[in-house]
VMD Tcl script that draws the C-alpha trace (Angstrom):
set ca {
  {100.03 69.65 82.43}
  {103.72 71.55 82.32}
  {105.60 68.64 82.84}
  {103.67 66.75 80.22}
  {104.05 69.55 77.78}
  {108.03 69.24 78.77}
  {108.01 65.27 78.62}
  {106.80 66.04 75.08}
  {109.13 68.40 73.95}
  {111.81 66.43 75.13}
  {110.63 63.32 73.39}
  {110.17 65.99 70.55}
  {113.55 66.65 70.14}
  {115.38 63.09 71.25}
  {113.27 61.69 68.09}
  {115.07 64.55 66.22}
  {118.57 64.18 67.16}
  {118.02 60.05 66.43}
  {116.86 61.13 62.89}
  {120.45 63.37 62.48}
  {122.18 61.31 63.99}
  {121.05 57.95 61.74}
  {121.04 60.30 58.52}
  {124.54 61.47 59.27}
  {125.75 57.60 59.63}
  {124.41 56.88 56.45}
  {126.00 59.34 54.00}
  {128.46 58.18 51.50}
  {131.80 58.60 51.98}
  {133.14 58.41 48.27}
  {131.36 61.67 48.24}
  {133.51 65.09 47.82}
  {136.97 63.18 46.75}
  {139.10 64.92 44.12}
  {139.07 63.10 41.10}
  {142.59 61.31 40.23}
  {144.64 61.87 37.20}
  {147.16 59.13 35.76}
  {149.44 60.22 33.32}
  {152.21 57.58 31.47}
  {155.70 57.73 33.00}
  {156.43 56.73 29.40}
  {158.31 59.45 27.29}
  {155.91 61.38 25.08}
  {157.40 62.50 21.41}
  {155.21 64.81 19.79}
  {155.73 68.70 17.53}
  {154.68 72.03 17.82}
  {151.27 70.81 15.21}
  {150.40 67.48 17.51}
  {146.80 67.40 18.91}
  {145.62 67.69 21.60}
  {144.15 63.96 21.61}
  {147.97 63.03 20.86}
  {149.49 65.02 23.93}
  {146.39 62.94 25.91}
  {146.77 59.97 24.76}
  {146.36 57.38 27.84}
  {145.74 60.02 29.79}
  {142.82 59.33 32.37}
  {140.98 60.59 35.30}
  {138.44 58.94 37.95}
  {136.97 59.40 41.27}
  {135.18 56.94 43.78}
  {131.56 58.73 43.37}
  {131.38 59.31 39.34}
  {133.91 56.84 37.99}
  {135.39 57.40 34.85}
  {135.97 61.12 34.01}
  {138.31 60.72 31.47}
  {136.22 62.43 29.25}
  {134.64 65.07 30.99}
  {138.11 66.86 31.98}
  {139.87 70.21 30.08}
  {143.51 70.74 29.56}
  {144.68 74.33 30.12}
}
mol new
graphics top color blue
foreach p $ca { graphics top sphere $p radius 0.5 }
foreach p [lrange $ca 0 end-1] q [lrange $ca 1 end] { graphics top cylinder $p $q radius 0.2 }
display resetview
């Protein structure tokens, strides 16, 4: 009866590690990447009163999980 119960248990926990182990192969990858930011190597004029949609203008962010993010970032 013991070496059943420990047949079982092992079984038990090989089905377990299979299950990690499968649901650790199938994560994403794009997920957890830092989003990246292009900015024009173009020469910007703008004055002390500009906006800030003219100081972003072609300005744009994007990652591999969420895509565009151009308009979801702040400027500080």
């Amino acid at each position: 009866m013991k070496k059943n119960c420990k047949y079982f248990i092992l079984g038990i926990l090989l089905i377990i590690g299979y299950g990690g182990f499968i649901f650790i192969q199938g994560r994403d990858d794009k997920v957890g990447h830092d989003p990246q930011i292009t900015v024009p190597q173009t020469p910007l004029t703008v004055s002390v009163t500009s906006e800030e949609s003219t100081l972003l203008q072609d300005v744009s962010a994007s990652d591999e999980e969420d895509g565009d993010l151009t308009s979801q970032y702040n400027l500080e």
